[in-house]
N, C-alpha and C positions, 0 to 999 in steps of 0.2 A: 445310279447312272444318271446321264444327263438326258434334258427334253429336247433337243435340238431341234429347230423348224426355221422356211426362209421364214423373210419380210411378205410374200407373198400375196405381191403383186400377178396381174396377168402379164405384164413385163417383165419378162422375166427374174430368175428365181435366185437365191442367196444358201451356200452351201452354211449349215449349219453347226457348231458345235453342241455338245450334250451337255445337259441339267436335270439335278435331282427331280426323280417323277415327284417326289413329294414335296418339294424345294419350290425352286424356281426353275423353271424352263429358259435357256438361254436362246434366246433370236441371236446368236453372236453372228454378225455377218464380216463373215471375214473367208480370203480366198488368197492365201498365201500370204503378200504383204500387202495385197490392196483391201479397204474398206470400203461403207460404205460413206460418203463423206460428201456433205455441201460444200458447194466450192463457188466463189464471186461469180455473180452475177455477170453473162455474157457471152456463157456456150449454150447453144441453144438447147440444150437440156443439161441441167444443172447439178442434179444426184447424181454418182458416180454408184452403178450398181457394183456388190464387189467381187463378185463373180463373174460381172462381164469381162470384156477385152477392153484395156487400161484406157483405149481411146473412145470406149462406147460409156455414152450417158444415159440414163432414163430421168424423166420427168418429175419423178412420183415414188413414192415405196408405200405399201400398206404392211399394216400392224395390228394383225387382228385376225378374224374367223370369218368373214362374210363368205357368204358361199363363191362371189366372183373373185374373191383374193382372200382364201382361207391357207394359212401357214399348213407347209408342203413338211413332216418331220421328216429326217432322213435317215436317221437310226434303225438300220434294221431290225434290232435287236429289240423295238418299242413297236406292239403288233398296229397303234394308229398311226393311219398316212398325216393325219390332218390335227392342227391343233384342235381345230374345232372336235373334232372326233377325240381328242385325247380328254378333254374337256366335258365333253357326255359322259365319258364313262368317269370321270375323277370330279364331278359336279359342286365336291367340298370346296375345290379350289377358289372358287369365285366370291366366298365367304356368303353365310345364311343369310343375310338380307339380299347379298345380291341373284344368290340363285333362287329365292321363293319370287323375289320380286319380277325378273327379267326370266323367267321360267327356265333355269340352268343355262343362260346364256350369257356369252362375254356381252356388255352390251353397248361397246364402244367400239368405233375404230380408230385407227391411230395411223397419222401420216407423218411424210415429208415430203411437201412442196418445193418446186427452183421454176418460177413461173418467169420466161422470158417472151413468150408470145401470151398475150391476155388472152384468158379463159375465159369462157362463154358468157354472156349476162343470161342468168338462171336466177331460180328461188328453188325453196324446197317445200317440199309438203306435209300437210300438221299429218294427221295418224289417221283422220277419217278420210282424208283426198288421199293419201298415198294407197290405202286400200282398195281405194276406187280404183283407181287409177293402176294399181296391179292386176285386178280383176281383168280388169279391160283390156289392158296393153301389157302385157306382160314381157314384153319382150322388148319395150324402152324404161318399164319401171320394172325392175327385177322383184322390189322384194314391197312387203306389205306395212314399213316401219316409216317414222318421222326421219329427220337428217337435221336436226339441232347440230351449229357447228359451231367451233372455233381456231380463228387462226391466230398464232402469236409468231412475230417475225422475228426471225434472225438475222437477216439483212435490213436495211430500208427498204420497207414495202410499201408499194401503192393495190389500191382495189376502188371499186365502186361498191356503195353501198346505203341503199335509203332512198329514200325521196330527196331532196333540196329544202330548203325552204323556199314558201313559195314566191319570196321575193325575189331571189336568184333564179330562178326559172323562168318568172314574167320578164326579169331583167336578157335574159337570152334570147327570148322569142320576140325583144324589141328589137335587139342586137342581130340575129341571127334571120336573117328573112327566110333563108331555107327551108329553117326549120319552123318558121310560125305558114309557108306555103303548104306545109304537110298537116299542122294539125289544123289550118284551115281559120276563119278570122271569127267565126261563131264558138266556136269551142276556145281559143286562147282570150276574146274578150271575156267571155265565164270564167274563166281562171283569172282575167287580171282584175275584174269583179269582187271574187270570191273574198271573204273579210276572214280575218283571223278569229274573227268571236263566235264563229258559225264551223267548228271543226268536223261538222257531215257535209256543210255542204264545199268546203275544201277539198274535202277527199273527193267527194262527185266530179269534181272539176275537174281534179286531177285525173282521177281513170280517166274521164272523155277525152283528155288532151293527150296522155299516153298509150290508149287504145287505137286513138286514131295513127296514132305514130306507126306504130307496130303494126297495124293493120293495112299499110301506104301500102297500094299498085306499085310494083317492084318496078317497074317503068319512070312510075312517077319519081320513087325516093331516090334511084340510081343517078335520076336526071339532077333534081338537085343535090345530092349530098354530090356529084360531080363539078357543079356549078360552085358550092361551097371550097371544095378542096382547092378548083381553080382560082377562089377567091383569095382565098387564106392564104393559097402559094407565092402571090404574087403581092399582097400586102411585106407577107417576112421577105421577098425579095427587095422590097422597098425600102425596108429599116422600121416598117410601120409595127405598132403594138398591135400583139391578135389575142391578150387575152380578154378583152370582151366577146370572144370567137369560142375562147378554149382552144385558139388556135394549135396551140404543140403539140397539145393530147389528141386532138382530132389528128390532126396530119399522120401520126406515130401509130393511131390506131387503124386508120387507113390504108396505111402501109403494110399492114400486117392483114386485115379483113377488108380489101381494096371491093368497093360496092356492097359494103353491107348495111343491113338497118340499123346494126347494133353500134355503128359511130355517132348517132345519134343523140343515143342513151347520156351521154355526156352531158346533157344539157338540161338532164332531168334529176340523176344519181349524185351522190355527194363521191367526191374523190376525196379518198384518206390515206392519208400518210400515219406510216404507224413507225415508229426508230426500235430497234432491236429490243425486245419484252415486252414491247408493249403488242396489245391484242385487240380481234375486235370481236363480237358476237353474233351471230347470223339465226335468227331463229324461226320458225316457220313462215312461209310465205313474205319474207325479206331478200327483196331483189337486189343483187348483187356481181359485180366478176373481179376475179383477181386480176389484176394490170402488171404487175413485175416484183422480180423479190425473193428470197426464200423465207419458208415459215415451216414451223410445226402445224401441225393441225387437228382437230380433235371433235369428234360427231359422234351423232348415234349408231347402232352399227342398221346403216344405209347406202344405196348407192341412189337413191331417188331423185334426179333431177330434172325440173321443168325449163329448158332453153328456148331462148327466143333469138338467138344474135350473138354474132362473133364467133361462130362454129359452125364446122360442117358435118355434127353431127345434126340426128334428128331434133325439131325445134317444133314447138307444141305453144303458138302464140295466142292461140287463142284460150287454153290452160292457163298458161303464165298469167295472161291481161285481169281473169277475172279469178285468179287467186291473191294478187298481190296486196301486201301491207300500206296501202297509200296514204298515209301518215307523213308529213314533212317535216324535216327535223333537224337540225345542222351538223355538222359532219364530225364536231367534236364530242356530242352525243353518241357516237358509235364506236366511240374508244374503250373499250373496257377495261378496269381497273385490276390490279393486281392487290392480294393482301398481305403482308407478310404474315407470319407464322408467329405468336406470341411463345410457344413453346419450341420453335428451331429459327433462328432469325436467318440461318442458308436459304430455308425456304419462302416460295413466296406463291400464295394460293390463287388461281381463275377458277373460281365459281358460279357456272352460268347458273340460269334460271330453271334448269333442268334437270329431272334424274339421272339421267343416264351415266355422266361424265363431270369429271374435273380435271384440272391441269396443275400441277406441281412443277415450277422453275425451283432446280435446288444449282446454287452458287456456289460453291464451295471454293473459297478461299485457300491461296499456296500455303499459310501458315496453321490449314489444318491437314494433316496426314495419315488423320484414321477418323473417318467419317461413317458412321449409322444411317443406313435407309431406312428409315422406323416404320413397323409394322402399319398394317392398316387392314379395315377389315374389307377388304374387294382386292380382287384378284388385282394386279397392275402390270403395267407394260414401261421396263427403264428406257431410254434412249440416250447417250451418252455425246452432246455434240463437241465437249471440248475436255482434253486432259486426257488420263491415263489413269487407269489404277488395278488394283487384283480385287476383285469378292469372292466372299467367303459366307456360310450360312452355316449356321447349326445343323438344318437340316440338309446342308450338302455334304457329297462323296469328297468333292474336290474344289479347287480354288478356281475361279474364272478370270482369267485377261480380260479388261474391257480397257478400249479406248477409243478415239473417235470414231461414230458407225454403231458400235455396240448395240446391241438391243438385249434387254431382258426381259420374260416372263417372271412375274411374281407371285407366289400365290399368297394369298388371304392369309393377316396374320405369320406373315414372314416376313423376317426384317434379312437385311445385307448390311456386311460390313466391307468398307471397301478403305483397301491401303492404298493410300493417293502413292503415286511415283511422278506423275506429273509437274513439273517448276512452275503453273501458271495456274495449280488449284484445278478445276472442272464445271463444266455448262452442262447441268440434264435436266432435261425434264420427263416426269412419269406421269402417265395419263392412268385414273383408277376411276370409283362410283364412289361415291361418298354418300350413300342416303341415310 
């Protein structure tokens, strides 16, 4: 029989079909003839859940076992509610390195992003700060793990991400009076001091300039980043150039978090445009927010996050300021490269710096029509963004539909084979460990 479970998100849930317990577990999220499916850039939330009502969107979809969005099975006939729970007790699945290693846990999560309001300027935490930090607060840090991430776009994305270099930074706080009133004329002459041959005392400079930011009398920064918007509004009314302002990003972000501190962050973070496969990498205590876009996305399995700005959720600035990566670095530096595959040229491998996770874009071309998901040894998770086709496993009862939306569970050393029917070939990518 089949593993059926949603996407299992706290937004709601994804009626499931069934997969071999010993096989693969299908996430097939599908709900008559709706999927779950990305859709351009524009409604304010982007995923199309596929169990919702055809006009309801969610944000977000998770893929994986966390305990705040652990896959719901709905198979009565399979005594666990939860992946997670199906997973304890079937512990082979994850393949031997990965369960000795991640002590019988999946140890990824796995998403889908449609970011049309920018998401928060956050970092994440290495493994010694998140355990602190759950000790303590356990109830804005859920769990006790890192949040190594990765996002690879589907659409044109933008995000913040890094420092700047620091030329571009001194060059705003000439530019920007606003913002050199907030970090104050003691702290931004030390930064525009600061020499590239002395990379500690850069980064000094740096924290003093962005702490003090972050830590501006809500009075004060409301007052000028007000005076700023006014300025900038009445420049583009002019016909005047504002991108020595950042004037478009500011205003757009304004528009969206109207008096926050986190419009600021613009003038510090590198904004990166990423075109559909390409990726970036976020890895501990690297400050960052998504700006617009869809993407797949790919972490350890965490929900750990430290916010300072552009949310109204709980925001922990004085955490953020004295965790961050303050390193300055240019913005094509945060591009991360794809490999292709010397043994499947469909594929094409994101390899972070880390245990946990890797990311497989598999391509498949209309002039192949029976394509191998080749084994691997860690459990995997398919998600199918473009095409059609039937799988099939050795060790399944039965054939699966997958087509856009689709999701699978894989286990360890199980391969799929899949009868394309699709005219335009298929877009998936599979998230697994590679150690």
């Amino acid at each position: 029989m089949w593993i059926p479970y949603s996407l299992g998100r706290r937004r709601g849930e994804a009626r499931r079909d069934s997969a071999p317990r010993g096989a693969f577990g299908c996430i097939h999220c599908q709900a008559a003839s709706r999927k779950a499916q990305v859709i351009p850039a524009g409604c304010p939330a982007l995923v199309h859940h596929p169990c919702a009502h055809p006009s309801v969107c969610v944000p977000q979809l998770w893929m994986g076992t966390h305990p705040r969005g652990d896959a719901i099975i709905r198979d009565n006939r399979i005594p666990q509610r939860t992946l997670g729970q199906w997973i304890a007790d079937n512990p082979a699945c994850l393949g031997a390195k990965v369960k000795d290693t991640f002590q019988g846990h999946l140890p990824f999560l796995f998403k889908v992003l449609s970011v049309n309001t920018a998401l928060s300027i956050q970092a994440h935490p290495n493994k010694e700060l998140a355990a602190k930090l759950h000790a303590q607060f356990p109830e804005h840090y859920p769990d006790a793990n890192h949040k190594p991430e990765m996002a690879i776009a589907l659409t044109p994305f933008e995000g913040l991400c890094g420092f700047r270099p620091v030329a571009e930074i001194v060059s705003f706080l000439q530019s920007v009076p606003e913002l050199r009133a907030l970090i104050g004329e003691v702290a931004a002459e030390q930064l525009e001091r600061s020499g590239s041959d002395d990379p500690r005392g850069v980064s000094a400079a740096l924290r003093v300039c962005f702490t003090r930011l972050m830590k501006s009398e809500k009075k004060l920064f409301v007052d000028q980043l007000n005076m700023l918007v006014k300025r900038i509004s009445q420049e583009v009314a002019e016909g005047k150039d504002t991108s020595g302002s950042n004037g478009d990003l500011l205003l757009r972000l304004h528009s969206q978090y109207p008096g926050d501190i986190g419009c600021f962050t613009i003038y510090f973070l590198n904004l990166v445009r990423l075109e559909p496969g390409e990726a970036m990498f976020l890895g501990a205590n690297e400050p960052h927010a998504y700006l617009h876009g869809d993407c797949v996305e790919c972490m350890a399995c965490s929900d750990n996050t430290v916010r300072a700005g552009l949310t109204p959720k709980f925001i922990d600035v004085l955490t953020l300021c004295e965790m961050l990566n303050y390193t300055p670095a240019p913005s094509s530096s945060k591009i991360f490269p794809a490999a292709q595959s010397q043994l499947d040229p469909n594929v094409y491998l994101y390899d972070p710096p880390v245990p946990d996770f890797a990311i497989m874009r598999i391509e498949i071309p209309s002039s192949i029509k029976l394509y191998l998901v080749s084994a691997v040894d860690s459990a995997s998770i398919l998600l199918v963004i473009q095409g059609a086709a039937v799988g099939t496993s050795t060790a399944a009862a039965s054939e699966i539909p997958l087509c856009r939306g689709s999701v699978l569970f894989i286990s360890a050393n199980e391969s799929v084979s899949l009868q394309l029917s699709s005219p335009d070939g298929m877009l998936l990518f599979r998230a697994c460990c590679l150690l």
